[in-house]
N, CA, C, O and CB atoms as a CASP TS submission, in Angstrom:
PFRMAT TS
TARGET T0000
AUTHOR 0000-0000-0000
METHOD Language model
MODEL 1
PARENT N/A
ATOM      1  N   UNK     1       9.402   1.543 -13.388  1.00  0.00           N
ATOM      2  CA  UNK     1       8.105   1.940 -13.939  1.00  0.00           C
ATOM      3  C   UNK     1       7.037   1.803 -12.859  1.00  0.00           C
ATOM      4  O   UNK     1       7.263   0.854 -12.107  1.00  0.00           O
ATOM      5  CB  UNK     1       7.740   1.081 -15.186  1.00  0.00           C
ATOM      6  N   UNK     2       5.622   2.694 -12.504  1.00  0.00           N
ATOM      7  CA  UNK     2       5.243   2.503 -11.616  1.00  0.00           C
ATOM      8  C   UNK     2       3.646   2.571 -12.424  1.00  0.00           C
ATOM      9  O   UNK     2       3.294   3.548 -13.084  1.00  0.00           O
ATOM     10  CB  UNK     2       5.836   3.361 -10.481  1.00  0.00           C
ATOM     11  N   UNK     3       3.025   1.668 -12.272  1.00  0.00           N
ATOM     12  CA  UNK     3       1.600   1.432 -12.639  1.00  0.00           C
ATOM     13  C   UNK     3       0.553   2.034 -12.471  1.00  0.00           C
ATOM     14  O   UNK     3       0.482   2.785 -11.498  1.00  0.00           O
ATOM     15  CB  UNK     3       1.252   0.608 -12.293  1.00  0.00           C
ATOM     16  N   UNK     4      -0.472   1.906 -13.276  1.00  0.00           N
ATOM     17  CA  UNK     4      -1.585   3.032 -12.826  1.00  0.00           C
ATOM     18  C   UNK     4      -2.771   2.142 -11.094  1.00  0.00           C
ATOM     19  O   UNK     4      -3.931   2.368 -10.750  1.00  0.00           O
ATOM     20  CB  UNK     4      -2.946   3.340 -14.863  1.00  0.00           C
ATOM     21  N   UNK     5      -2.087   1.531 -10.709  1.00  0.00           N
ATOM     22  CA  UNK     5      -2.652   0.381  -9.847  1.00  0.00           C
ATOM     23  C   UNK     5      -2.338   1.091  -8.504  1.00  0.00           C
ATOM     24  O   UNK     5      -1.300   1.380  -7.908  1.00  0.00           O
ATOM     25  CB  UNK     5      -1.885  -1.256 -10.060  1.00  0.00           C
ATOM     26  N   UNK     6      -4.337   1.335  -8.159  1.00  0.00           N
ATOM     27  CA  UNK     6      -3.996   2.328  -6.903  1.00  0.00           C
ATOM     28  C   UNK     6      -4.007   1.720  -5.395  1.00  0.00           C
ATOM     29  O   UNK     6      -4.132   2.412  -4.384  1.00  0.00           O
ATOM     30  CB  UNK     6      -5.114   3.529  -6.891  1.00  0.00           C
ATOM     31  N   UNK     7      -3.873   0.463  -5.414  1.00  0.00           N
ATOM     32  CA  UNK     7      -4.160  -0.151  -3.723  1.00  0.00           C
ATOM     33  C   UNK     7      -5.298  -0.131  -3.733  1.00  0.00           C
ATOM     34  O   UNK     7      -5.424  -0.221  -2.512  1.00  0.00           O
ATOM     35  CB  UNK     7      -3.692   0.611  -2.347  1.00  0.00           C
ATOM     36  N   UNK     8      -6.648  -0.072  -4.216  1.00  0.00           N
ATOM     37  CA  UNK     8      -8.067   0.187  -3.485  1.00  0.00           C
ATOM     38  C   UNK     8      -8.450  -1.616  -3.191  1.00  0.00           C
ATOM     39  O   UNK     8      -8.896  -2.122  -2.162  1.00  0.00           O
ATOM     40  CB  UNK     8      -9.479   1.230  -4.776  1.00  0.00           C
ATOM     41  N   UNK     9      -8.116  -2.228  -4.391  1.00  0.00           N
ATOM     42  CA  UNK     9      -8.509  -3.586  -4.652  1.00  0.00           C
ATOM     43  C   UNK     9      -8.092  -4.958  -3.868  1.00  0.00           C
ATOM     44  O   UNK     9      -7.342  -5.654  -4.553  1.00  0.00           O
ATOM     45  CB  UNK     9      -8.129  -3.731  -5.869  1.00  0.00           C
ATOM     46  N   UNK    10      -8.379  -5.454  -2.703  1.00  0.00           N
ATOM     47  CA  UNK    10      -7.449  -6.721  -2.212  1.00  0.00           C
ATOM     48  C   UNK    10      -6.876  -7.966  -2.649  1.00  0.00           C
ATOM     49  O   UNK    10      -5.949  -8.614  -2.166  1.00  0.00           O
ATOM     50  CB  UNK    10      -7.908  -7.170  -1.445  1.00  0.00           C
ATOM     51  N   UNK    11      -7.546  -8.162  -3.577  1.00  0.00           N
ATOM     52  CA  UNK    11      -6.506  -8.826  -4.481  1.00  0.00           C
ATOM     53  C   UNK    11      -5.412  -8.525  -5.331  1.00  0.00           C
ATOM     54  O   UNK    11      -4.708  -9.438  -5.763  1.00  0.00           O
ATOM     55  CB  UNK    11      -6.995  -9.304  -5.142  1.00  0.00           C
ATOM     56  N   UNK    12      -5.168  -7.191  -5.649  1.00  0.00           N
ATOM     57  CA  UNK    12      -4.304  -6.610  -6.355  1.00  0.00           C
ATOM     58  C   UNK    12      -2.826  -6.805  -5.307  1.00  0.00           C
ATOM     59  O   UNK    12      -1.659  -6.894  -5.691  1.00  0.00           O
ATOM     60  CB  UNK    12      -4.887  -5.039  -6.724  1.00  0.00           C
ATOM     61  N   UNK    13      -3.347  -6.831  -3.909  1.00  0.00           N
ATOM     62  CA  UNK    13      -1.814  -6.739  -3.030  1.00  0.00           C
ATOM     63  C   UNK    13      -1.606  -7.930  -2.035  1.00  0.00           C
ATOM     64  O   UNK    13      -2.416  -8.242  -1.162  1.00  0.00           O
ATOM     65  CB  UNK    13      -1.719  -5.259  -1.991  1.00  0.00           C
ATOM     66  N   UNK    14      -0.408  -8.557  -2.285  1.00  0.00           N
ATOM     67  CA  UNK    14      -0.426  -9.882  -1.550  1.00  0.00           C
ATOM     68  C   UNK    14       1.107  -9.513  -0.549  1.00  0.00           C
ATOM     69  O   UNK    14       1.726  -8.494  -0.854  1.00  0.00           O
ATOM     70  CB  UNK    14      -0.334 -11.502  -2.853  1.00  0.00           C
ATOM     71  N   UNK    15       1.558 -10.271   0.450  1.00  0.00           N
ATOM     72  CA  UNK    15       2.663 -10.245   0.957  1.00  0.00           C
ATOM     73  C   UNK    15       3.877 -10.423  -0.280  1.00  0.00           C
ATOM     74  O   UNK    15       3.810 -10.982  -1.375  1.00  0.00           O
ATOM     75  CB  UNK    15       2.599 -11.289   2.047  1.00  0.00           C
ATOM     76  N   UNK    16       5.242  -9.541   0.541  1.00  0.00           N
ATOM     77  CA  UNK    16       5.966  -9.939  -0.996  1.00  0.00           C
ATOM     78  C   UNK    16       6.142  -8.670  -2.205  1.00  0.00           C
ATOM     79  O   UNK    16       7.211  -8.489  -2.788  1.00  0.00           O
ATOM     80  CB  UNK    16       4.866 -11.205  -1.792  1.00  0.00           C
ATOM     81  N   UNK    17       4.695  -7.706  -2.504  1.00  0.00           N
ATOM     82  CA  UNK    17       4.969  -6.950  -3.403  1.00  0.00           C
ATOM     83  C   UNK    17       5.700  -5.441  -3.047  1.00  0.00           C
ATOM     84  O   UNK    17       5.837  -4.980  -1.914  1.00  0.00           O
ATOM     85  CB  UNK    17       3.782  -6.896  -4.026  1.00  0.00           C
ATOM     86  N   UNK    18       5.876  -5.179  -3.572  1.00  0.00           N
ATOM     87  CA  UNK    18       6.546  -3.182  -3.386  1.00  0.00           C
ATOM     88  C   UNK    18       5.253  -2.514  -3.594  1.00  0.00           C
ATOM     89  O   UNK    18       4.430  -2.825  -4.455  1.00  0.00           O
ATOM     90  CB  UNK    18       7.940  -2.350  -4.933  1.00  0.00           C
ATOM     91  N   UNK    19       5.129  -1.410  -2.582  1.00  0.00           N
ATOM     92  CA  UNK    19       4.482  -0.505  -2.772  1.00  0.00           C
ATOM     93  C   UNK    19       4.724   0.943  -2.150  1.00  0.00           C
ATOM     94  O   UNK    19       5.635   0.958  -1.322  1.00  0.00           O
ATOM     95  CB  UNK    19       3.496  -0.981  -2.542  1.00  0.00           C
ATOM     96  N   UNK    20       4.161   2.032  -2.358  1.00  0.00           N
ATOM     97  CA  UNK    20       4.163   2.888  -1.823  1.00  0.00           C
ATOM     98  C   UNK    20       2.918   3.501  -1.009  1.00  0.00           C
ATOM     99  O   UNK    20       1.831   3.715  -1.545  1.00  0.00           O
ATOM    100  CB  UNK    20       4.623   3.431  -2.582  1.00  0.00           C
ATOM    101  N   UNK    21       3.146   3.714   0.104  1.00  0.00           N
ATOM    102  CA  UNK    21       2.055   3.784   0.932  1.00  0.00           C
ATOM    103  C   UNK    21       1.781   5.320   1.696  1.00  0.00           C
ATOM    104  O   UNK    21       2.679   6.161   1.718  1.00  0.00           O
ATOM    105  CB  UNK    21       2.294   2.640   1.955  1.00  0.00           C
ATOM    106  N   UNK    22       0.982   5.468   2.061  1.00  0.00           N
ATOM    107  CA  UNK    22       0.870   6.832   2.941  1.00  0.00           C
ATOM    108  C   UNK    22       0.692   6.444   4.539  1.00  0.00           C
ATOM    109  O   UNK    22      -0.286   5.862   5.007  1.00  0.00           O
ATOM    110  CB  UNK    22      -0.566   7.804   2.409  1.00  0.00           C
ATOM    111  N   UNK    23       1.573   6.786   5.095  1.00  0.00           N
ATOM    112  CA  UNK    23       1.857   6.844   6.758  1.00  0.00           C
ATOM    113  C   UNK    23       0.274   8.134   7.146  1.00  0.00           C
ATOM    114  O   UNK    23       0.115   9.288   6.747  1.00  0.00           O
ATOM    115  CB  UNK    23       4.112   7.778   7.226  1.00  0.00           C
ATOM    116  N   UNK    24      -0.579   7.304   8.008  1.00  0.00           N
ATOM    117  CA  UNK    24      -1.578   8.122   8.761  1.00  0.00           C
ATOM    118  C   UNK    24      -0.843   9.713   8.860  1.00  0.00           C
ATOM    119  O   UNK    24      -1.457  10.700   8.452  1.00  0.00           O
ATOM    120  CB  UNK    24      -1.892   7.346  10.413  1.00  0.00           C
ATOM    121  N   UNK    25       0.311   9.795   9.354  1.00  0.00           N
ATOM    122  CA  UNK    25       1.157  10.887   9.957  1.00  0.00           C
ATOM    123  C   UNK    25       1.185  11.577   8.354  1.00  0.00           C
ATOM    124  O   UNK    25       0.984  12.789   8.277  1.00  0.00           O
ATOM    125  CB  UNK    25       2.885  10.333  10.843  1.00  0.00           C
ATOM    126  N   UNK    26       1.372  10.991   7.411  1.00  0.00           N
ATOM    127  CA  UNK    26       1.575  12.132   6.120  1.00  0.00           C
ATOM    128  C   UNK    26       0.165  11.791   5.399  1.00  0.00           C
ATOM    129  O   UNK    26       0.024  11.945   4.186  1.00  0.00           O
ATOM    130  CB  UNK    26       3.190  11.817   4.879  1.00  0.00           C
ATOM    131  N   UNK    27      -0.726  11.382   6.128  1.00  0.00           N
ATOM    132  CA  UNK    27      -2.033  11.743   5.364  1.00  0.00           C
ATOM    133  C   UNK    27      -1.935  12.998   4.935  1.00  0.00           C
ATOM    134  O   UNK    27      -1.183  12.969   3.962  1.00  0.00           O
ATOM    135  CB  UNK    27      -3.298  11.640   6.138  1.00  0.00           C
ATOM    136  N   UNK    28      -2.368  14.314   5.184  1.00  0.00           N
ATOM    137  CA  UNK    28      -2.236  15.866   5.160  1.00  0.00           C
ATOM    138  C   UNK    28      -1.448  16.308   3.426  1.00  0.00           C
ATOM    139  O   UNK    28      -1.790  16.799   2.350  1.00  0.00           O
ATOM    140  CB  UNK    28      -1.026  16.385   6.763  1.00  0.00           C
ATOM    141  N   UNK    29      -0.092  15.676   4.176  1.00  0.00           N
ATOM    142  CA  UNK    29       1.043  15.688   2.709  1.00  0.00           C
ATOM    143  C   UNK    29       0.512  15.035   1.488  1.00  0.00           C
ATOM    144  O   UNK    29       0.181  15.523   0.408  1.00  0.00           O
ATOM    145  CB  UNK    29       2.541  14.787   2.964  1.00  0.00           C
ATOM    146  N   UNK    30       0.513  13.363   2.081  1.00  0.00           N
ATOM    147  CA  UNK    30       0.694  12.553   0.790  1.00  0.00           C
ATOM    148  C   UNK    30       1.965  12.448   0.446  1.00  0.00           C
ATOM    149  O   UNK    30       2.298  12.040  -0.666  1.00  0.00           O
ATOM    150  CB  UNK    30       0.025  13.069  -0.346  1.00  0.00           C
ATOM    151  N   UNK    31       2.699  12.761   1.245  1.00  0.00           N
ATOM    152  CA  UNK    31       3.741  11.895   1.326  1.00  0.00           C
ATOM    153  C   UNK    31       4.186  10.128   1.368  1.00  0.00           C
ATOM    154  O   UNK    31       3.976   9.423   2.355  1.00  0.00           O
ATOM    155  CB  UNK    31       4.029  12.362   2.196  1.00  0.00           C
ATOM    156  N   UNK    32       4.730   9.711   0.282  1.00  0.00           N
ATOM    157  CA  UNK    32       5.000   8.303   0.343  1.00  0.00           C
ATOM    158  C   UNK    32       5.731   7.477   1.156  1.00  0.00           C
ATOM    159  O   UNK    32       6.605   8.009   1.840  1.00  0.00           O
ATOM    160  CB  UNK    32       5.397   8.052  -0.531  1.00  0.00           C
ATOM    161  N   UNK    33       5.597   6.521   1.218  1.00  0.00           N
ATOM    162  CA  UNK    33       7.199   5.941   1.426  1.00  0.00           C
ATOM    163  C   UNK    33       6.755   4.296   1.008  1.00  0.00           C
ATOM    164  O   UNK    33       5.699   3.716   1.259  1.00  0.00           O
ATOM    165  CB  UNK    33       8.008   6.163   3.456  1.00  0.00           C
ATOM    166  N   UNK    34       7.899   3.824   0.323  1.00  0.00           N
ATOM    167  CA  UNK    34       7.998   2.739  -0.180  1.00  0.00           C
ATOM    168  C   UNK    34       8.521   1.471   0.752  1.00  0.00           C
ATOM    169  O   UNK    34       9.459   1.600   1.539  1.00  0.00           O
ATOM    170  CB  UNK    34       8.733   3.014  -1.227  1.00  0.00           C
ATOM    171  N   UNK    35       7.971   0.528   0.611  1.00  0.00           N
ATOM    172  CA  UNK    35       8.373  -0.517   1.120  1.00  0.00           C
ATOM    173  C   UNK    35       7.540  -2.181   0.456  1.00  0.00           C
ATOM    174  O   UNK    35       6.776  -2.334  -0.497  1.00  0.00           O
ATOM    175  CB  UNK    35       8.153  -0.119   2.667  1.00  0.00           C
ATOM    176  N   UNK    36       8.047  -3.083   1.337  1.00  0.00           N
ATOM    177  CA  UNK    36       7.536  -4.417   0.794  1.00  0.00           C
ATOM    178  C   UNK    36       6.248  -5.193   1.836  1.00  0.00           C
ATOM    179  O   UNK    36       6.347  -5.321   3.057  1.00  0.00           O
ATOM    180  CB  UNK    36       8.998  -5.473   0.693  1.00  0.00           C
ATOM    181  N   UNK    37       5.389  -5.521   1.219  1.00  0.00           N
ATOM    182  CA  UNK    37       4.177  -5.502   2.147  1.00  0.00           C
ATOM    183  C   UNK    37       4.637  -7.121   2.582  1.00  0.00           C
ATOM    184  O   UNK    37       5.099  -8.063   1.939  1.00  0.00           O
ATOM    185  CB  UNK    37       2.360  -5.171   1.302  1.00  0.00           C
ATOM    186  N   UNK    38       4.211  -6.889   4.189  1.00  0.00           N
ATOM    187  CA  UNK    38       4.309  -8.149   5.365  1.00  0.00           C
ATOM    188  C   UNK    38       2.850  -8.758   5.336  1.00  0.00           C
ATOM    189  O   UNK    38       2.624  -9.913   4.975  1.00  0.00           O
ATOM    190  CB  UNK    38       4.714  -7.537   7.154  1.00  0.00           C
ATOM    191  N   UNK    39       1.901  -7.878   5.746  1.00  0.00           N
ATOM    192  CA  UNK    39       0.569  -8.339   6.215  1.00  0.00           C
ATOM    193  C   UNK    39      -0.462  -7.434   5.720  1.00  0.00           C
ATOM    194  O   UNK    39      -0.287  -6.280   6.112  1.00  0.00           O
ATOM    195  CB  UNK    39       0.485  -8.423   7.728  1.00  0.00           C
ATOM    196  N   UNK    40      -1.531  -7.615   4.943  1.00  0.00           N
ATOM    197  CA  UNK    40      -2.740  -6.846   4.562  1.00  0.00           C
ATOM    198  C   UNK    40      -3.490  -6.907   5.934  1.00  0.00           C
ATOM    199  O   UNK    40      -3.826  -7.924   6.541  1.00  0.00           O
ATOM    200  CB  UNK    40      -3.621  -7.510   3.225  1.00  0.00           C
ATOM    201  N   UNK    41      -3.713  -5.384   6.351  1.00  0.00           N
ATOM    202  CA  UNK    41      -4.749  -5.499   7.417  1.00  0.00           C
ATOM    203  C   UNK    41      -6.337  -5.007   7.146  1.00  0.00           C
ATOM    204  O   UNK    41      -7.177  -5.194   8.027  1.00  0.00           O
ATOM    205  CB  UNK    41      -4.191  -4.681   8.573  1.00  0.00           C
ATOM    206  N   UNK    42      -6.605  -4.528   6.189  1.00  0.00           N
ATOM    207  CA  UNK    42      -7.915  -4.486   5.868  1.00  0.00           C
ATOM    208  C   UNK    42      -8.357  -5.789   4.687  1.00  0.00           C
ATOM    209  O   UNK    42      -7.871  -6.194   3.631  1.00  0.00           O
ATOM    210  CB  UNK    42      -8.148  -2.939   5.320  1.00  0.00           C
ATOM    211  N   UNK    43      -9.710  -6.200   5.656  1.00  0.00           N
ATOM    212  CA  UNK    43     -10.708  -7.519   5.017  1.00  0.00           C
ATOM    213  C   UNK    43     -11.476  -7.046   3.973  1.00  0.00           C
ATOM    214  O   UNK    43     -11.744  -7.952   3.185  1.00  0.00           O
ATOM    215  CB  UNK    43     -11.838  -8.202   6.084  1.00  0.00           C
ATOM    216  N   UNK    44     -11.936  -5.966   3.665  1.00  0.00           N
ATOM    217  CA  UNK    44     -12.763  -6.254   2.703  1.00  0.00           C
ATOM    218  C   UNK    44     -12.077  -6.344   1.305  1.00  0.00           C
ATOM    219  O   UNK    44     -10.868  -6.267   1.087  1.00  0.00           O
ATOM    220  CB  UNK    44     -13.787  -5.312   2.753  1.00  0.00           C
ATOM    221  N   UNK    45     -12.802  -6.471   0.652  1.00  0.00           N
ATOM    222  CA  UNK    45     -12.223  -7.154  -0.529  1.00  0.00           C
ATOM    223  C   UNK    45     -11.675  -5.019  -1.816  1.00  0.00           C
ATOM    224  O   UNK    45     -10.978  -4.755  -2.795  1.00  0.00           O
ATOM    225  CB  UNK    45     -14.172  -8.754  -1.442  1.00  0.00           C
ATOM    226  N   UNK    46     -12.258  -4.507  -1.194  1.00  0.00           N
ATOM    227  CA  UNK    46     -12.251  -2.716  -1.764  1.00  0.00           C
ATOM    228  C   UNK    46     -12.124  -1.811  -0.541  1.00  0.00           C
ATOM    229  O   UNK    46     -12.778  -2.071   0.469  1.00  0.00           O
ATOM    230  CB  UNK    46     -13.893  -2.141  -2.620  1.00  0.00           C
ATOM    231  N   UNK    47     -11.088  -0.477  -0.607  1.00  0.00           N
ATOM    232  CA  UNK    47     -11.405  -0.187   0.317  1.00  0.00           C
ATOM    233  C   UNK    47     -11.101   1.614  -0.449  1.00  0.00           C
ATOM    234  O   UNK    47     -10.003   2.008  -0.842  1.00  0.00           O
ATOM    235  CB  UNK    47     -10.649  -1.018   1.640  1.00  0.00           C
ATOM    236  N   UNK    48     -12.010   2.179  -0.470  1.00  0.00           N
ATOM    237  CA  UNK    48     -11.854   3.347  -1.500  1.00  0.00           C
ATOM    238  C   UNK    48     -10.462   4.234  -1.219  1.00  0.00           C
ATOM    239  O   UNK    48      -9.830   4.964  -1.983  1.00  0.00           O
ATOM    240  CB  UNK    48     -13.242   4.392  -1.371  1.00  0.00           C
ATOM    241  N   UNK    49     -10.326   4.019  -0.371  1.00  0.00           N
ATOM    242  CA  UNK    49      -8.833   5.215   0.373  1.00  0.00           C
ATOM    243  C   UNK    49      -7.326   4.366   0.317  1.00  0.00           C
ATOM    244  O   UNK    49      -6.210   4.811   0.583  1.00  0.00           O
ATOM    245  CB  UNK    49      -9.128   5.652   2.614  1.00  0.00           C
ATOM    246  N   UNK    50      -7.760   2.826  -0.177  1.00  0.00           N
ATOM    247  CA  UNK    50      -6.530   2.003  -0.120  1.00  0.00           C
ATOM    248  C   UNK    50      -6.372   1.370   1.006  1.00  0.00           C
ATOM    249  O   UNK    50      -6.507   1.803   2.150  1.00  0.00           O
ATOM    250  CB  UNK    50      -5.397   2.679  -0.317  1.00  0.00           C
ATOM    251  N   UNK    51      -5.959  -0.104   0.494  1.00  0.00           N
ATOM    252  CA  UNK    51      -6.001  -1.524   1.650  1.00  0.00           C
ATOM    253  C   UNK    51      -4.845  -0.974   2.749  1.00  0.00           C
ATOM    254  O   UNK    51      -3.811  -0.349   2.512  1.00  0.00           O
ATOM    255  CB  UNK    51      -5.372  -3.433   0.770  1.00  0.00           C
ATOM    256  N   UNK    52      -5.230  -1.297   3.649  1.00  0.00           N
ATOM    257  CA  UNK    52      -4.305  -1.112   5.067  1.00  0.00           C
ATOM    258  C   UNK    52      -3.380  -1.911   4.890  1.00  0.00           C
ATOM    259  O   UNK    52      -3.835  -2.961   4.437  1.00  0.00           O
ATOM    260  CB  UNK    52      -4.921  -1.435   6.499  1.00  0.00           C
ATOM    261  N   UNK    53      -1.968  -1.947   5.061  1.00  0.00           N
ATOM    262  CA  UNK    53      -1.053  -2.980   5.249  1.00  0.00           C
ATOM    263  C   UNK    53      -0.075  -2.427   5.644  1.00  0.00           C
ATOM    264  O   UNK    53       0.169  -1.221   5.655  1.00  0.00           O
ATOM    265  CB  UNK    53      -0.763  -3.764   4.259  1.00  0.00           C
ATOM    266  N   UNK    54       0.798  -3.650   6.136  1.00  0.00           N
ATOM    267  CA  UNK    54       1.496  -3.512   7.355  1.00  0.00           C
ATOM    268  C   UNK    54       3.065  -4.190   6.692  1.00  0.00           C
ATOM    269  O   UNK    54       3.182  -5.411   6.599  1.00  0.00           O
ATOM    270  CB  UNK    54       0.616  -4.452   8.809  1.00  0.00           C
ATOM    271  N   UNK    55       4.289  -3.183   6.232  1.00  0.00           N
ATOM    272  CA  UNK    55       5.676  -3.355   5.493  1.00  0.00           C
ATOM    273  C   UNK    55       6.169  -4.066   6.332  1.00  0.00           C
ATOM    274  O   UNK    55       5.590  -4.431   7.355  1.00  0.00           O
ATOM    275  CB  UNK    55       6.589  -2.178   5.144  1.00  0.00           C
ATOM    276  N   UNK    56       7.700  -4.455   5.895  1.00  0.00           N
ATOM    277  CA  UNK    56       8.135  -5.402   6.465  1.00  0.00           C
ATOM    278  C   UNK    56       8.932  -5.174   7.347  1.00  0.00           C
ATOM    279  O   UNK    56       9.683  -5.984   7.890  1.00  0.00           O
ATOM    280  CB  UNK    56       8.512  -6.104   5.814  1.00  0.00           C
ATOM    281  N   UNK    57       8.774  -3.565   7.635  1.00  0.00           N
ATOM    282  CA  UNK    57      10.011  -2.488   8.534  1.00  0.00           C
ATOM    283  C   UNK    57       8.721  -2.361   9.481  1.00  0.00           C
ATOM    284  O   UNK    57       9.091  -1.790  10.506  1.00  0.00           O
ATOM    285  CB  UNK    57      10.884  -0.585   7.632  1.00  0.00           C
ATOM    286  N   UNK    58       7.694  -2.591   9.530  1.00  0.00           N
ATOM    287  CA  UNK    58       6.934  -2.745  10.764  1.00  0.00           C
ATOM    288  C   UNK    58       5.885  -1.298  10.470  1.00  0.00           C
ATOM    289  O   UNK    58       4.964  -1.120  11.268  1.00  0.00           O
ATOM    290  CB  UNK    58       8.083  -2.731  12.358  1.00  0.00           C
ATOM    291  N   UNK    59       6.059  -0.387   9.408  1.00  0.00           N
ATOM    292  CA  UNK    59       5.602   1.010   9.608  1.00  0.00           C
ATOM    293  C   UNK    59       3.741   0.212   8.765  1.00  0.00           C
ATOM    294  O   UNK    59       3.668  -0.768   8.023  1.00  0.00           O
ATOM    295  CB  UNK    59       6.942   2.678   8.451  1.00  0.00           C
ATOM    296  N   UNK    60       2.713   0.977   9.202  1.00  0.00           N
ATOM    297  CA  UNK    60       1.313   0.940   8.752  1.00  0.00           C
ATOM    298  C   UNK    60       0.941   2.286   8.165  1.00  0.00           C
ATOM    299  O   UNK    60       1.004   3.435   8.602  1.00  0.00           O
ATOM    300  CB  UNK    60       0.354   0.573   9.920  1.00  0.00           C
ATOM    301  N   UNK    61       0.376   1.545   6.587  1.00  0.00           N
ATOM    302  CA  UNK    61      -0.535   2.408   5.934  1.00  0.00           C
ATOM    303  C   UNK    61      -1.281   2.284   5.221  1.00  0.00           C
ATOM    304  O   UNK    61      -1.738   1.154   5.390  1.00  0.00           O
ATOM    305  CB  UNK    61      -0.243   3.060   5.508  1.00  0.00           C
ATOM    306  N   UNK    62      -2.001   2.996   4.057  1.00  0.00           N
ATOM    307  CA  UNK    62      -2.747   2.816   3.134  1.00  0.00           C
ATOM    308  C   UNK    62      -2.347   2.702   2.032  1.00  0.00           C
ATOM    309  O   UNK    62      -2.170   3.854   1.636  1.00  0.00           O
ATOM    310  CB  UNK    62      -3.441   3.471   3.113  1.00  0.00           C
ATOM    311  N   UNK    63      -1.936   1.630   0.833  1.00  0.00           N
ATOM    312  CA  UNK    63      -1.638   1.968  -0.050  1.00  0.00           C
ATOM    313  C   UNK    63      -2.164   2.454  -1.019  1.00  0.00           C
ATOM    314  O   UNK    63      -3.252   2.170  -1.519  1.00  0.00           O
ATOM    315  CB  UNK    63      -1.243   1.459  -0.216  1.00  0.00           C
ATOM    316  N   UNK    64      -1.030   3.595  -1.483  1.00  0.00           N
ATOM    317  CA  UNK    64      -1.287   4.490  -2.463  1.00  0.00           C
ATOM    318  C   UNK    64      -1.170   4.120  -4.148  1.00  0.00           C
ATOM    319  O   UNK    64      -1.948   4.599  -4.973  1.00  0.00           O
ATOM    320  CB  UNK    64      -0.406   5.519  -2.104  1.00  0.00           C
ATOM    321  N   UNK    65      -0.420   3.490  -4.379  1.00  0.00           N
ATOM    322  CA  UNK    65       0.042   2.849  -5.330  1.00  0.00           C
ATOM    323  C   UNK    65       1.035   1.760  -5.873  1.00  0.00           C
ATOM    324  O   UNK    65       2.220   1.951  -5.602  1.00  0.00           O
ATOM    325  CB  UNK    65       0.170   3.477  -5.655  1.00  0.00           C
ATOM    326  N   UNK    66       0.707   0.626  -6.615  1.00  0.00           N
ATOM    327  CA  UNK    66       1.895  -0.411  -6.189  1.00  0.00           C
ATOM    328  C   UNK    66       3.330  -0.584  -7.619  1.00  0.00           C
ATOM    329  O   UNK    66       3.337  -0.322  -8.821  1.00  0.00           O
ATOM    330  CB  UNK    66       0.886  -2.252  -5.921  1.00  0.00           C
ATOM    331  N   UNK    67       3.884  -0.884  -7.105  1.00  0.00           N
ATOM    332  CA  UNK    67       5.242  -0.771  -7.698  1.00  0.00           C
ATOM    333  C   UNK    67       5.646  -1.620  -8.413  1.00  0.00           C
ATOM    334  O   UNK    67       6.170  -2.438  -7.657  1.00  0.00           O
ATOM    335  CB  UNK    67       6.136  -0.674  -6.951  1.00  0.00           C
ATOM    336  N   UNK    68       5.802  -2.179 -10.069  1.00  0.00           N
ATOM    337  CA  UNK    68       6.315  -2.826 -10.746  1.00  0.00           C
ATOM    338  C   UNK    68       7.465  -2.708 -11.869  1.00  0.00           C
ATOM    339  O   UNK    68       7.513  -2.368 -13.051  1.00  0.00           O
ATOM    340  CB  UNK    68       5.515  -3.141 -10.993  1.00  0.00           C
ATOM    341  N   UNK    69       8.380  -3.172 -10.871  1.00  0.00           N
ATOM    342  CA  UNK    69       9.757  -3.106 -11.837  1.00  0.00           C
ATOM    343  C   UNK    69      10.059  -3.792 -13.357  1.00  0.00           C
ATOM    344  O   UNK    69       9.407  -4.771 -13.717  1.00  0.00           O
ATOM    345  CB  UNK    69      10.820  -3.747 -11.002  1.00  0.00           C
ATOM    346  N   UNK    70      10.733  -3.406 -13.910  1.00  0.00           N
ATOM    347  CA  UNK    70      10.538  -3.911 -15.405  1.00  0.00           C
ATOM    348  C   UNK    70      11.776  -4.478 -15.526  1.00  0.00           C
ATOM    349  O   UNK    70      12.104  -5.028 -16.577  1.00  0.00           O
ATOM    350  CB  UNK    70      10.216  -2.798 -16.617  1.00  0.00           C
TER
END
């Protein structure tokens, strides 16, 4: 099941969760790709386009939306 929870919020995403993110490179697309977040790299606490973070396969993006299994 995947939530209506879009990444904008920094508390919504901690190390540890699943998400799906957009790679700079598929900005254009919007193309996803899923993975498990390592490190949040954007500070502010909102970030309208989605918090920067950094998976645990090393790839950086914005997340698009986060992932909760049932």
């Amino acid at each position: 099941m995947i939530t209506n929870m879009n990444g904008q919020n920094r508390a919504d995403i901690y190390p540890g969760l699943e998400v799906d993110i957009i790679l700079k490179k598929d900005q254009r697309s919007g193309k996803l790709t899923r993975g498990i977040v390592k490190d949040l790299l954007t500070s502010s606490s909102f970030h309208s386009r989605g918090i920067k973070v950094r998976l645990e396969d090393g790839q950086v993006g914005r997340v698009a939306q986060i992932v909760e299994e049932d």
